[in-house]
C-alpha positions in Angstrom: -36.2 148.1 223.8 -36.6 150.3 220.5 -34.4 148.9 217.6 -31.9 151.3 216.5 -32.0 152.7 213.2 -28.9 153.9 213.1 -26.8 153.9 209.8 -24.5 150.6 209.8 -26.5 148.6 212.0 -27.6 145.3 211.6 -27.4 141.2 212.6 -24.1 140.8 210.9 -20.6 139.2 213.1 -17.1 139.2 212.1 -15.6 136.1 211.7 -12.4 134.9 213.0 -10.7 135.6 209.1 -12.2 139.3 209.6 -14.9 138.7 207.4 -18.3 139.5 207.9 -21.5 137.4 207.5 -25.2 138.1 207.7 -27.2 141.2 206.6 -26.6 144.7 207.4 -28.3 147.9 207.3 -26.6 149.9 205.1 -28.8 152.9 205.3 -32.1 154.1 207.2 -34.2 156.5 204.6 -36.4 158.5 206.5 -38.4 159.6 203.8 -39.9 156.2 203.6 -39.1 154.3 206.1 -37.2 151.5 204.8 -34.0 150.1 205.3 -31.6 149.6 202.6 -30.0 146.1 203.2 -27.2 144.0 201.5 -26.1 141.0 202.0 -22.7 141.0 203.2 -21.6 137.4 204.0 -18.0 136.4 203.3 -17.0 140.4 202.3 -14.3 142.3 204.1 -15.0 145.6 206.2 -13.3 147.2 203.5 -15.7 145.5 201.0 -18.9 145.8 203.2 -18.5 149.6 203.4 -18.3 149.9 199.5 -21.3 147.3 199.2 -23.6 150.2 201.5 -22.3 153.5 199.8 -23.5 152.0 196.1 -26.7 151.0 198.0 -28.0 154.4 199.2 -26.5 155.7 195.8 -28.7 153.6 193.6 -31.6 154.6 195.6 -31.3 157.3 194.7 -31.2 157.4 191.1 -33.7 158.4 188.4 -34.7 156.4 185.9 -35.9 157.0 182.3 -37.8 153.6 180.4 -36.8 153.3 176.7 -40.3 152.3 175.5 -43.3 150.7 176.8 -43.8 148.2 173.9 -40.8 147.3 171.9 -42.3 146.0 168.9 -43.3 149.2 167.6 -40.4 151.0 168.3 -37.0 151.6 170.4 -35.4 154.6 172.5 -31.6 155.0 172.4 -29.1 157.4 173.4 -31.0 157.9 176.5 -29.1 157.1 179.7 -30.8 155.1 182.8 -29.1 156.5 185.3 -29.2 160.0 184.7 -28.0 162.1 187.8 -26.9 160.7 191.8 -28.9 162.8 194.5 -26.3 162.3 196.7 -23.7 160.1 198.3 -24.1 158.0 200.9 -24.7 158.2 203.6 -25.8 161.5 203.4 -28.9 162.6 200.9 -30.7 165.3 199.7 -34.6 165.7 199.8 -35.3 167.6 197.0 -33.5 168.8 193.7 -34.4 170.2 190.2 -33.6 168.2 187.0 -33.8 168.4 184.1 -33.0 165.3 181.9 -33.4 166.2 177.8 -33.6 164.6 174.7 -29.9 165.7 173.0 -29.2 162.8 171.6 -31.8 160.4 171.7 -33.0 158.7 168.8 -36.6 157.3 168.1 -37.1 154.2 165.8 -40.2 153.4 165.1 -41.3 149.4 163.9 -42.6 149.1 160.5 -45.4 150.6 160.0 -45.5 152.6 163.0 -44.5 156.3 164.1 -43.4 158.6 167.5 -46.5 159.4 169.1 -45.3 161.4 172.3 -43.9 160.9 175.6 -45.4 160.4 179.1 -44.4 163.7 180.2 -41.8 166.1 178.3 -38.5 165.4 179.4 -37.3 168.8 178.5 -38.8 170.1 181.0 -37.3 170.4 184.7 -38.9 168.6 187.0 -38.5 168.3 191.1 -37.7 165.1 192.8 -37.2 163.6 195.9 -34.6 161.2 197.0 -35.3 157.9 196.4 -38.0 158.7 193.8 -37.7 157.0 190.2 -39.0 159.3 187.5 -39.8 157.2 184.1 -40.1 159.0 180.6 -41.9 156.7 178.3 -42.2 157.0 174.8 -45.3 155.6 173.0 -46.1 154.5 169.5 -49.1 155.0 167.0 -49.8 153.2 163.4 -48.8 154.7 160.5 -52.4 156.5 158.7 -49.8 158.4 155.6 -50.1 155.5 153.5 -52.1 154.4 150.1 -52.5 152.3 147.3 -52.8 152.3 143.7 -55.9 150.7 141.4 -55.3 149.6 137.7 -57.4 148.6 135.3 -55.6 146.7 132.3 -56.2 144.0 129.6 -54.4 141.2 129.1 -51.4 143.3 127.1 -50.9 145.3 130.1 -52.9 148.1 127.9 -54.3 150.7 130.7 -58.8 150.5 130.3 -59.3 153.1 133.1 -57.7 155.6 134.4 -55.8 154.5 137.6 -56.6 155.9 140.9 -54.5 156.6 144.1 -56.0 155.9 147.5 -54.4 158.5 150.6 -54.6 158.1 153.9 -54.5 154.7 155.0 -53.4 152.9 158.1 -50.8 150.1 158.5 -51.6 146.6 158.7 -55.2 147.2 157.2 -57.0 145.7 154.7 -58.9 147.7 151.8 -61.2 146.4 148.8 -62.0 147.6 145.6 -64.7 146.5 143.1 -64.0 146.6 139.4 -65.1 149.1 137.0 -67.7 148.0 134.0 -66.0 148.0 130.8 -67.9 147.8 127.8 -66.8 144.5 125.8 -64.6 143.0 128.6 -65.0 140.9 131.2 -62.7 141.4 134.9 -61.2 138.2 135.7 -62.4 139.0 139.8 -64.8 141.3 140.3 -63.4 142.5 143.6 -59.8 142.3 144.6 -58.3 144.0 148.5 -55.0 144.6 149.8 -53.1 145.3 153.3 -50.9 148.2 153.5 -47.5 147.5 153.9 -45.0 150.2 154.2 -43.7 149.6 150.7 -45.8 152.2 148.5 -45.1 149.8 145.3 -46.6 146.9 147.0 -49.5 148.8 147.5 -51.2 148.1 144.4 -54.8 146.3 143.3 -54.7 145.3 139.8 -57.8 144.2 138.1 -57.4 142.4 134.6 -59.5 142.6 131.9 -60.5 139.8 128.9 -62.2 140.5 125.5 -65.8 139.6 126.1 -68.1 140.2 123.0 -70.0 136.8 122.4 -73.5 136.5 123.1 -75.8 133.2 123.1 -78.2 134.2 120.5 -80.6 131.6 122.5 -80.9 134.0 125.6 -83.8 136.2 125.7 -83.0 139.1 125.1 -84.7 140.5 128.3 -82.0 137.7 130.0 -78.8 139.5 128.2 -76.5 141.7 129.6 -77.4 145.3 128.0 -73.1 146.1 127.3 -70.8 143.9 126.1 -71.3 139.7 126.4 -72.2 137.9 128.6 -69.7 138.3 131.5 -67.6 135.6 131.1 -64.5 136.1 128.6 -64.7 135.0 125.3 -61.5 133.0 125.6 -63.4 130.7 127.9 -65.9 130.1 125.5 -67.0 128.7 122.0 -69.4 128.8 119.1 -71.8 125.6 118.4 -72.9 125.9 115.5 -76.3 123.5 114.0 -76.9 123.4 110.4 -79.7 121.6 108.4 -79.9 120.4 105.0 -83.0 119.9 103.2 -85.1 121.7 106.0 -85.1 124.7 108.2 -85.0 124.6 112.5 -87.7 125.8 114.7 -87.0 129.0 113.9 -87.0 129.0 110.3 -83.4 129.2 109.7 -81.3 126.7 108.4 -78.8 127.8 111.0 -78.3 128.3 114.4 -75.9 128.9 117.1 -75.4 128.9 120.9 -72.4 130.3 123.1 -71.1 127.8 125.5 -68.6 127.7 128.3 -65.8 125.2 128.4 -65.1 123.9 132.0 -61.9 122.2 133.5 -62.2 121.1 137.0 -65.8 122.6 137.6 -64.1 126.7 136.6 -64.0 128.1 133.0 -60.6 127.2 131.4 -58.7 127.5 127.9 -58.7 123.7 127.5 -61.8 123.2 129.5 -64.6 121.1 127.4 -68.4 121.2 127.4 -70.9 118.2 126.9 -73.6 119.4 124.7 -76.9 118.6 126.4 -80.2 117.1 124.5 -82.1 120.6 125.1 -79.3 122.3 123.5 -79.5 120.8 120.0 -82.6 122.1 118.1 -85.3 120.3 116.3 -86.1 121.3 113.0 -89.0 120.9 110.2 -87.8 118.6 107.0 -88.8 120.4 104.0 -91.8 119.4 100.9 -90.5 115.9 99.8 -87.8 115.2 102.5 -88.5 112.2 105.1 -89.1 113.6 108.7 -85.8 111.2 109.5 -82.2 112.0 108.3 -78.9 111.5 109.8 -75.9 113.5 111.1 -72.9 114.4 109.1 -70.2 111.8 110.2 -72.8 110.1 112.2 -71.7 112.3 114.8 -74.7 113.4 117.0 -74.5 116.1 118.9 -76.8 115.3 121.9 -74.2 114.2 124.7 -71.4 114.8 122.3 -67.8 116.4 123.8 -66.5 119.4 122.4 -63.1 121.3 123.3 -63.5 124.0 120.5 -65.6 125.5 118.3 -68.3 122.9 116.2 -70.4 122.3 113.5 -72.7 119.8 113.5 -74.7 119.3 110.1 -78.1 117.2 110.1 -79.4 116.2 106.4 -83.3 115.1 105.8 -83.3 111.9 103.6 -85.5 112.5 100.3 -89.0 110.8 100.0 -88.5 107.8 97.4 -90.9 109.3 94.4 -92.4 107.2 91.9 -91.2 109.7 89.0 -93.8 110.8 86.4 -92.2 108.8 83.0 -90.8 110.8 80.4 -93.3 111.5 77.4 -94.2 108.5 75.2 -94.7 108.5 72.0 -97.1 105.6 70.2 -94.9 102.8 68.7 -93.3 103.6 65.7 -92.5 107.1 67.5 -90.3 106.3 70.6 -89.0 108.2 74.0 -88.1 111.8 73.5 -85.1 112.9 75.8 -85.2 116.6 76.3 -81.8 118.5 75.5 -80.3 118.8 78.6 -76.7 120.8 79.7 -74.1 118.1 78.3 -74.2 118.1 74.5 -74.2 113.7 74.6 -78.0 113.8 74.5 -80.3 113.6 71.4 -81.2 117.6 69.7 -84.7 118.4 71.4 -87.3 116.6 69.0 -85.0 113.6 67.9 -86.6 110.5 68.6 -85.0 106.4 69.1 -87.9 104.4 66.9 -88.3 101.0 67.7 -86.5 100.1 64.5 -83.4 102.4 65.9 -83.3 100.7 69.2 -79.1 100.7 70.2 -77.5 97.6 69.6 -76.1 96.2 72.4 -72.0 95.6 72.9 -70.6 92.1 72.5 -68.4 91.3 75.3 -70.5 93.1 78.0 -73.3 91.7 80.5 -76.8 92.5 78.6 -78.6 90.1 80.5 -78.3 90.7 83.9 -79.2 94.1 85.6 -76.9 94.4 88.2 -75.5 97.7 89.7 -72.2 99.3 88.5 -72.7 103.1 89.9 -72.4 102.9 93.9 -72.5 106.7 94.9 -70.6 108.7 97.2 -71.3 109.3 101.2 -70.5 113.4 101.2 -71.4 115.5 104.1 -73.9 112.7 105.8 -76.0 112.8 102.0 -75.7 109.7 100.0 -75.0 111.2 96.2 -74.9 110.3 92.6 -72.6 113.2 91.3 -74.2 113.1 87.8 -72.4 116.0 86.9 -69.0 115.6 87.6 -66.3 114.1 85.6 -64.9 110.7 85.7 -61.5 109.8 85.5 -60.0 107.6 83.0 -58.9 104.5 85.6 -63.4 104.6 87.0 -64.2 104.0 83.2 -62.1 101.3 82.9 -63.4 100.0 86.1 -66.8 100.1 84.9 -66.4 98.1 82.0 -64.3 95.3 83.6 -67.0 94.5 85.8 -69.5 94.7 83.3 -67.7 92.3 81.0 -69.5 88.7 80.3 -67.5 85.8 82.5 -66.6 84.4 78.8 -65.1 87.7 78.0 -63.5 88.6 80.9 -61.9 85.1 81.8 -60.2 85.3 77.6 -58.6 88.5 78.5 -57.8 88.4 82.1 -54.5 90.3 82.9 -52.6 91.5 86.1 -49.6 93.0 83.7 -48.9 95.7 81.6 -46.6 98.0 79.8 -48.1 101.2 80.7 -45.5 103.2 83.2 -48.3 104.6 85.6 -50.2 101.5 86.4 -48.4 98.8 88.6 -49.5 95.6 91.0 -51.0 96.8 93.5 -53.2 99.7 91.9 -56.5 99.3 92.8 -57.2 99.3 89.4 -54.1 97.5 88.0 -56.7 94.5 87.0 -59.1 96.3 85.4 -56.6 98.2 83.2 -54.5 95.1 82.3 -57.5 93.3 81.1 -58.9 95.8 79.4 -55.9 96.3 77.6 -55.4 93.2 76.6 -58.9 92.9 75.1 -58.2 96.0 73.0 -60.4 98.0 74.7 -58.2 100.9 76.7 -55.4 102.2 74.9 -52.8 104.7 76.2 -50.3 107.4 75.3 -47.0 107.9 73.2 -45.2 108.3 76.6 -45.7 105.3 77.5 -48.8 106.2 80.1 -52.2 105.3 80.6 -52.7 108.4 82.8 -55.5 106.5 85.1 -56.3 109.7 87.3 -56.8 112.3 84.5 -60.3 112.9 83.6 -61.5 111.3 80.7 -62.9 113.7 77.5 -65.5 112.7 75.3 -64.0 111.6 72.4 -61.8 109.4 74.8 -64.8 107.3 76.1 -66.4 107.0 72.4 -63.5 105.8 71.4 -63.5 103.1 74.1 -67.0 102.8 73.9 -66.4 102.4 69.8 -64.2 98.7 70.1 -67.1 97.1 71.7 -68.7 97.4 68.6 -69.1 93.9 66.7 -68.2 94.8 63.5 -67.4 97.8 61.0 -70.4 100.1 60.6 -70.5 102.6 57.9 -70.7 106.3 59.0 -69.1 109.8 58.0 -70.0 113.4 58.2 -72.2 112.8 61.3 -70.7 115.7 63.4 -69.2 119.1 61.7 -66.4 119.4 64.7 -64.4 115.9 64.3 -63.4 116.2 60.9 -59.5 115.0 61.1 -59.2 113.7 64.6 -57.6 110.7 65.4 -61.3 109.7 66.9 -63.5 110.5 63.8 -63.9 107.0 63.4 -64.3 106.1 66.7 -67.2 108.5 67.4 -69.2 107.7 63.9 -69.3 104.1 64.7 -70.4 104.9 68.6 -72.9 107.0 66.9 -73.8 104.6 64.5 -74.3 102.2 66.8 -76.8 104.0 68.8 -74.9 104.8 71.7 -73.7 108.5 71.5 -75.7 111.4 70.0 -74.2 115.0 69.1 -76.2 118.3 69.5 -77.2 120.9 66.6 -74.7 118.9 64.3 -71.8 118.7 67.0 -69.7 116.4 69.0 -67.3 118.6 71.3 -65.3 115.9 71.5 -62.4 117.3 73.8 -65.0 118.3 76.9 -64.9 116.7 79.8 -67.2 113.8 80.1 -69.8 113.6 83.2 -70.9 111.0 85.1 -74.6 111.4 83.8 -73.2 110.7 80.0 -71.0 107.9 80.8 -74.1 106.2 82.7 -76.8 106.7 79.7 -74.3 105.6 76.8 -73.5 102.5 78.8 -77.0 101.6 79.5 -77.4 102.0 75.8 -74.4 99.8 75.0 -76.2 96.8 77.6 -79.5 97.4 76.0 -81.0 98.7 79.7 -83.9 100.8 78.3 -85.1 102.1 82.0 -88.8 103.3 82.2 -89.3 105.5 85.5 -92.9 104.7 85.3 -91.7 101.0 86.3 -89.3 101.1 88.8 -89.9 100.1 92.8 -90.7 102.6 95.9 -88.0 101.0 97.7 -85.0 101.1 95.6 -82.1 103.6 96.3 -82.1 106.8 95.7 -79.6 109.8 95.6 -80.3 113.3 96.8 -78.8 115.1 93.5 -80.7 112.9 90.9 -84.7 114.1 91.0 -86.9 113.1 88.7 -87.0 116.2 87.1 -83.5 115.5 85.2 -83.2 114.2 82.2 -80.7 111.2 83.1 -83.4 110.7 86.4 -84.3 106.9 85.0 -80.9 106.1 83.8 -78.9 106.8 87.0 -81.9 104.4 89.0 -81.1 102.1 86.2 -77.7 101.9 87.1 -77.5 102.1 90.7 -80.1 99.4 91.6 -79.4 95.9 90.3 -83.0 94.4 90.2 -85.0 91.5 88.1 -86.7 92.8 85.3 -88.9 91.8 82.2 -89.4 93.4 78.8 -92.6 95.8 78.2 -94.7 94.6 75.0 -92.4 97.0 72.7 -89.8 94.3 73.3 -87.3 97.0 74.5 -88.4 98.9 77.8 -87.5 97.1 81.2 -90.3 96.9 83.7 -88.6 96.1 87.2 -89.8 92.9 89.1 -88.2 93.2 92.1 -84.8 94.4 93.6 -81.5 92.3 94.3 -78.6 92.7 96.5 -76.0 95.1 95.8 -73.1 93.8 94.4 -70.1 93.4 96.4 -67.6 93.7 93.6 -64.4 93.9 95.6 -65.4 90.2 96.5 -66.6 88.9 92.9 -62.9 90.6 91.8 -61.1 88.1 94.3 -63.1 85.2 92.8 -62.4 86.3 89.2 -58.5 86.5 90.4 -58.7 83.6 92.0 -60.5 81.9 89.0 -57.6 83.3 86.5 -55.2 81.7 89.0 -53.9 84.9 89.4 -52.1 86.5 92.6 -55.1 87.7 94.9 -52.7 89.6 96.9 -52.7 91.9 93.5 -56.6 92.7 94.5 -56.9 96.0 95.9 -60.7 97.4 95.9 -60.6 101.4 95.6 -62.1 103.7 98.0 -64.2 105.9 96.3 -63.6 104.9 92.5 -66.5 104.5 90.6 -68.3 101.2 92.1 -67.1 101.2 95.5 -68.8 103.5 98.1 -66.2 106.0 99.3 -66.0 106.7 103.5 -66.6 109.5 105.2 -64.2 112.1 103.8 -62.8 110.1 101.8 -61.2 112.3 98.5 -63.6 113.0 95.6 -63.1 112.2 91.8 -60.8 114.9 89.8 -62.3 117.5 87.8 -59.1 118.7 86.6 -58.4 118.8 82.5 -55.9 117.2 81.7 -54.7 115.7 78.0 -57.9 115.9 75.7 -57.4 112.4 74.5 -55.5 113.7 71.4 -52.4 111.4 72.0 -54.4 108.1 72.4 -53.1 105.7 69.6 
């Protein structure tokens, strides 16, 4: 037997509380061919009728979808349920709508826009009952957008023109190679970005650094053809290589390279660079220089760390010459010292005979040739200085260590009244015992004034109260008539140990180094022959043979054995000795006087001592011209 498909049938009982249970047919649609069913268990008739009439009435309905992907954009204002075909139980099979878009607003996800709909909505359409209709809206990327390329230094100063980039789609990714600037270098050479909707955002910058340096090393074939090198000069430094006394493998006495510093294997600020052994140039000593030298400050620059720019300066050492001796006359005659720039030397023709051999000072070593002059380390060359000035504390130095042991140990002093000279001074002892001998004087003021520069009538005058005895002199020089030295410098002169020039003294010029050295010698009876000196002794790069003090500057720097030539006077050098250490011998002599060693304090760079590195040169300031020494 056939089902029935009758509207309200169905496998559904009343209960005894006249409630129904089970499912029930609520409608039959013909159209296609299915039931519409709800389940009715524990509802009322009442409740069971209502439960079928909203069943054939949502079957009916027709639907519109908001969007088919939500994360590029929403539909509202839309309704779902747009019109009812009919009510149930009865239907209709066909209608016209027509649904429109009053009202409904489109938004779009970032970065995306309305494309179009599945089919127009505004237009009518005919349905069916039962049929669901669906409008869907769809979504495309954004293609409207662009970015912005700048091209700016480091002050934000524009290099290029900026450009502006239409046209481009959401979400993608665009990049952009620099432009060449002459004399900059781009800190990336390309940069990208991905299009956002926020037009500002969209922006590639590309910033710019000062790049002019060039390794002057680099073929020229190798450089760049504009600008530097590529890499920005604030990444980079200047080595510089200088040679003294020679010239480098390419002639110059000077040459550079342009290097990178480095910080964590990338060009920094406060990167460094280790100079490698093919980086540092070799170079050719010049005539009469050794082939081996030294670096200024012993600082090498093979292997050597640098964090800014550098110079390093490499000195040839001069060949030790045998000098040619200075012209001889027979006996009788004597040596002939040309007229050189200080006026302390004889006039050109003036001869010493062996009769007018100096006399030598009473008081002072004669006998033993030992060293007094040290020399000063300057800029990796070992140096005399012959023509700077000494200062008035080095010549008072000088002659306390040149003093016999009898002499020195009679006068021996650690005290004195000057104001400027106190315990502790390096050259507190060599002052107070000079003093005390009668030797150094000072000034109305109370001073001794131990770092002025010392003028010539000053050191004759010194020089003057070695003398043994009054010696009878006047009129010798036309420019000291009525200074308080006259006397002074006529009994030096008269003594052998200072000469004038064309009949004058200058007594208030300074007084070099060179001077001081050849009256002393004098005063010790040192008569140096250069003809007789050793290959091996020590040598200065300023004092040639070709000067006029040449002999006496060896003389003084080199403390050697010595006899006497057949004239009785000339020394002819026998072999060298150790330098003297006179820093030490000053603790002995302290100690010796029973005087406080603590009081002892050698001088760095005075007259005697070798100065370090660096260590501050002699003044060559004026000062008083001696005029108000007692």
């Amino acid at each position: 037997m056939a089902k029935r498909r009758a509207n309200g049938e169905g496998n559904i009982r009343k209960r005894k509380d006249g409630r129904w249970e089970g499912r029930y047919t609520a409608a039959y649609d013909p159209t296609t061919g299915k039931r519409i069913t709800k389940n009715v268990l524990g509802k009322t008739q009442a409740e069971v009728k209502e439960k079928l009439a909203k069943a054939i009435a949502d079957s009916q309905q027709l639907d519109v979808t908001k969007t088919n992907n939500y994360s590029q954009g929403t539909v509202t204002g839309m309704t779902e349920k747009v019109f009812t075909l009919g009510e149930a139980p009865s239907y209709a099979t066909s209608d016209i709508i027509t649904p429109g878009t009053d009202g409904v607003t489109l938004t779009p996800a970032t970065g995306y826009a309305f494309d179009k709909w599945s089919e127009d909505p505004t237009v009518a359409k005919t349905v069916n009952g039962g049929d669901t209709v669906t409008y869907t809206a769809s979504w495309k990327l954004r293609t409207d957008l662009s970015y912005v390329v700048k091209y700016l230094d480091e002050d934000g100063n524009t290099l290029v023109e900026e450009k502006t980039v239409e046209n481009k789609t959401f979400g993608e990714t665009y990049t952009e190679t620099a432009e060449t600037v002459d004399g900059y270098a781009v800190d990336e050479q390309t940069k990208s970005v991905t299009i956002s909707t926020n037009v500002a955002g969209n922006v590639i910058t590309f910033v710019y650094s000062a790049d002019t340096m060039i390794d002057p090393t680099v073929p020229e074939g190798d450089r760049p053809t504009t600008g530097g090198d590529g890499i920005p000069d604030k990444y980079q430094t200047t080595v510089i290589f200088e040679v003294v006394n020679g010239t480098w493998t390419d002639g110059e006495t000077k040459q550079s390279i342009v290097v990178t510093l480095m910080k964590d294997g990338v060009p920094a600020v406060d990167g460094t660079y280790q100079i490698p052994a093919d980086r540092v140039p070799d170079g050719t000593p010049n005539a009469g220089y050794l082939n081996t030298g030294a670096w200024r400050n012993d600082r090498n620059p093979v292997n050597a760390t640098i964090s800014g720019g550098t110079t390093f300066t490499f000195t040839y050492a001069p060949i030790p010459v045998i000098p040619t001796p200075p012209t001889v006359t027979p006996p009788g005659g004597g040596t002939t010292i040309p007229d050189g720039p200080t006026p302390l030397v004889p006039d050109p023709g003036t001869t010493i005979t062996d009769q007018d051999v100096p006399l030598a000072a009473p008081g002072l070593n004669n006998t033993d040739h030992f060293d007094y002059i040290k020399g000063y380390v300057i800029d990796g060359q070992i140096l005399v200085r012959p023509e700077a000035n000494i200062t008035r504390a080095e010549v008072a130095t000088i002659f306390f260590r040149l003093m016999t042991k009898e002499f020195r140990e009679a006068n021996w002093a650690t005290e004195n009244d000057f104001t400027d000279v106190k315990k502790g001074d390096w050259y507190n002892n060599a002052i107070s015992t000079c003093t005390r001998a009668g030797i150094l004087k000072g000034y109305e003021d109370g001073t001794f004034k131990p770092n002025q520069t010392i003028s010539r009538e000053e050191f004759a005058a010194i020089a003057a109260r070695f003398a043994s005895e009054e010696v009878p002199a006047g009129g010798m020089f036309k420019d000291i008539a009525g200074r308080w030295s006259e006397k002074d410098i006529e009994r030096a002169a008269a003594m052998g140990w200072i000469k004038g020039s064309n009949g004058l003294f200058r007594p208030v010029d300074k007084i070099t180094r060179a001077e001081v050295i050849v009256i002393v010698n004098r005063m010790l009876d040192r008569v140096p022959d250069a003809d007789h000196m050793l290959p091996d002794m020590k040598t200065f790069a300023d004092n040639t043979p070709d000067m006029w003090w040449y002999a006496d500057v060896q003389e003084a720097a080199n403390s050697h054995e010595y006899d006497r030539a057949e004239d009785g006077v000339t020394g002819i050098w026998t072999s060298l000795l150790p330098e003297q250490d006179w820093a030490a011998l000053e603790e002995e002599w302290a100690t010796a006087a029973d005087a406080n060693v603590a009081d002892v304090a050698p001088k760095l760079g005075a007259e005697g001592e070798k100065p370090e590195e660096g260590a501050k040169e002699p003044e060559t300031a004026g000062g008083s011209d001696g005029n108000g020494e007692e």
